[in-house]
C-alpha positions in Angstrom: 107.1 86.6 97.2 106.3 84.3 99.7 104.3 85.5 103.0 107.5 84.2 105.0 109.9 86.5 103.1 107.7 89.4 102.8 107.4 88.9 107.1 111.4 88.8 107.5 112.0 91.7 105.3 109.6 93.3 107.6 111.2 92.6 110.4 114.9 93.4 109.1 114.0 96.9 107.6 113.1 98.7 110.7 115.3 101.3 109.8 114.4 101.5 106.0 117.3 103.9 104.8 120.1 101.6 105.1 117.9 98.8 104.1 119.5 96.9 100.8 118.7 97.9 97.6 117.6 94.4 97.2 115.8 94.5 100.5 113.6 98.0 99.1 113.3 95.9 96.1 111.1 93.1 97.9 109.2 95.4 100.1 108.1 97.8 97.1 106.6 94.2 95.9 103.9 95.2 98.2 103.1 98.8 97.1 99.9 98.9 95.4 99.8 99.1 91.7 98.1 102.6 89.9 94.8 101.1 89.5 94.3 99.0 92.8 91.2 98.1 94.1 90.4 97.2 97.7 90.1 93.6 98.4 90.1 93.4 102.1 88.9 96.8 103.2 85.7 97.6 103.1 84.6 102.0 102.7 84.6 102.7 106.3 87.4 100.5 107.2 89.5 102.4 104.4 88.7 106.0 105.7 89.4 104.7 109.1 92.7 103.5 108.0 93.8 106.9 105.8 93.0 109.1 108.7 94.8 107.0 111.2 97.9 106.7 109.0 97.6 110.5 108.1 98.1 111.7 111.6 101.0 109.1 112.0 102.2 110.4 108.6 100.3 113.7 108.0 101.3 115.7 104.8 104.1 118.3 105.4 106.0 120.1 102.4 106.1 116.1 101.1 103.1 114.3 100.8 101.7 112.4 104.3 100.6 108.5 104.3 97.6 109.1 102.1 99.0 110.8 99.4 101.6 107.4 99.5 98.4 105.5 99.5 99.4 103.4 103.0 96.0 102.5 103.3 96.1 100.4 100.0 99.8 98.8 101.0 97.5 97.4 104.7 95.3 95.7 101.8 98.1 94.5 100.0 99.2 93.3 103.2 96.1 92.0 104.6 94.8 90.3 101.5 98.0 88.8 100.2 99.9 88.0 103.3 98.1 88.2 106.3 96.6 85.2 108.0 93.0 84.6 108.6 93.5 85.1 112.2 95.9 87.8 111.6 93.3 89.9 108.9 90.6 89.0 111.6 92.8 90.5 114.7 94.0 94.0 112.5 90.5 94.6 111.7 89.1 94.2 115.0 91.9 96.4 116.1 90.4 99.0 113.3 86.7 98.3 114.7 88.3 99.1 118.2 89.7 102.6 117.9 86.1 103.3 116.7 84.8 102.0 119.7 87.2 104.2 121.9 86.6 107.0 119.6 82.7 106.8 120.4 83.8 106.4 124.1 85.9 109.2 124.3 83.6 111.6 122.0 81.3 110.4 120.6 81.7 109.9 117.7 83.7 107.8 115.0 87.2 108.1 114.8 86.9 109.8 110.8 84.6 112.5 112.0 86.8 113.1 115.5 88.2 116.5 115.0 92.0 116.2 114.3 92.9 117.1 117.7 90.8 114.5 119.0 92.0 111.6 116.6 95.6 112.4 117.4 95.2 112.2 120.9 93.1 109.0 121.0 96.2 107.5 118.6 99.0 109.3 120.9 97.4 107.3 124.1 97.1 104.1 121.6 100.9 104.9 121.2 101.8 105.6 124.8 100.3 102.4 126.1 103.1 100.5 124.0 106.0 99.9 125.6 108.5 100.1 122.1 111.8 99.7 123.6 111.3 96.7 125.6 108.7 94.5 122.8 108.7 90.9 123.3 108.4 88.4 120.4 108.4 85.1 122.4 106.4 82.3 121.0 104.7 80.2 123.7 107.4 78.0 123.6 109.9 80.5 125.1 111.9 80.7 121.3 112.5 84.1 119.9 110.7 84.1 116.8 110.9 87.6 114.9 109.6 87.0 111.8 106.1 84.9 111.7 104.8 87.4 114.5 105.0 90.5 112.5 101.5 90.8 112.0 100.6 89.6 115.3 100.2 91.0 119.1 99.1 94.6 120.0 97.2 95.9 117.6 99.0 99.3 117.4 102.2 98.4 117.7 101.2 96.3 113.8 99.7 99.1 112.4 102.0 102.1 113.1 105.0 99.2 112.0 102.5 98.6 108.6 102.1 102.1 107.9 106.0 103.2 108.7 106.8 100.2 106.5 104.6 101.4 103.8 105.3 104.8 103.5 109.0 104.5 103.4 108.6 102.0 100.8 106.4 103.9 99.1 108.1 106.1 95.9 106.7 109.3 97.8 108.3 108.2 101.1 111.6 107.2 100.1 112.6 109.7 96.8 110.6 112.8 98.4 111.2 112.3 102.0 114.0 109.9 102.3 115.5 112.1 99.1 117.3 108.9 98.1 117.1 107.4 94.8 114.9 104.2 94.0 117.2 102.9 91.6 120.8 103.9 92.8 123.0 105.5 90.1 125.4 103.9 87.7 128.8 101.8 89.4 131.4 102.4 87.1 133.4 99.2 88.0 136.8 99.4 87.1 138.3 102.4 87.3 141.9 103.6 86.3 143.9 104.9 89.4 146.8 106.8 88.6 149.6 105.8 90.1 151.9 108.4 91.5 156.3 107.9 91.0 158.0 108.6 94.0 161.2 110.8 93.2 
């Protein structure tokens, strides 16, 4: 799949259960295979990332974002359809809520009590204005699918990790409850047809 495609799909599935079959189909293509290995990420960048998208996501009586392995879907993402600029902006953006972390108490966001990280991610959150988003190029044109991975850095990353746990087999068959693979159609069917008297 092309980076173009993989960036429409993005932008078309913001509400992932009544996405296509064949729309699931091409975002799975980005879930991470059993045996992945980081490519983009580096150790601290990872943790970052898994407790970020676990208070987003956190585990409830279904597994959270890290038991869906979001963290490796953002590499997927970043290595494979990202831009340079794009991977470079996203992973300052990672560097940054470190930065506020340290600010605010001193300390990196992955050792931030959880209180603490989800506050510092709820004010990330609240800064955002989601119902009114712009995606106007500089020329004035709408243009909603090359600028998925661009603009504030939060409003990328919560969009990446929603994306990739409700694409993620744990997200959609444990806490979507639908099926991956939809069940038989059974085409032609006989209808009886009823005699009027």
């Amino acid at each position: 799949m092309h980076r173009r495609e993989l960036l429409k799909l993005l932008s078309a599935s913001a509400m992932i259960p009544v996405a296509s079959p064949e729309l699931l189909a091409f975002l799975r293509q980005a879930q991470p295979a059993a045996d992945y290995k980081l490519r983009t990420l580096d150790p601290h960048q990872n943790e970052t990332i898994i407790a970020m998208t676990e208070t987003i996501i956190p585990a409830t009586d279904t597994p959270g974002a890290k038991g869906a392995r979001v963290n490796e879907f953002i590499d997927v993402i970043l290595s494979d359809w990202a831009t340079p600029q794009e991977r470079q902006d996203f992973l300052a953006g990672v560097a940054g809520v470190d930065a506020q972390s340290q600010v605010l108490f001193a300390k990196n966001f992955v050792v931030a009590t959880s209180q603490q990280q989800l506050a510092l991610l709820q004010s990330m959150d609240d800064a955002i204005d989601w119902v009114h988003q712009s995606r106007v190029t500089a020329a004035g044109a709408l243009n909603p699918f090359d600028r998925q991975l661009q603009g504030e850095f939060f409003r990328v990353f919560k969009t990446i990790t929603l994306h990739g746990y409700y694409t993620s087999e744990i997200g959609f068959t444990q806490e979507l409850k639908l099926e991956i693979i939809p069940g038989a159609q059974h085409g032609c069917v006989s209808v009886a047809i009823e005699k009027k008297v």
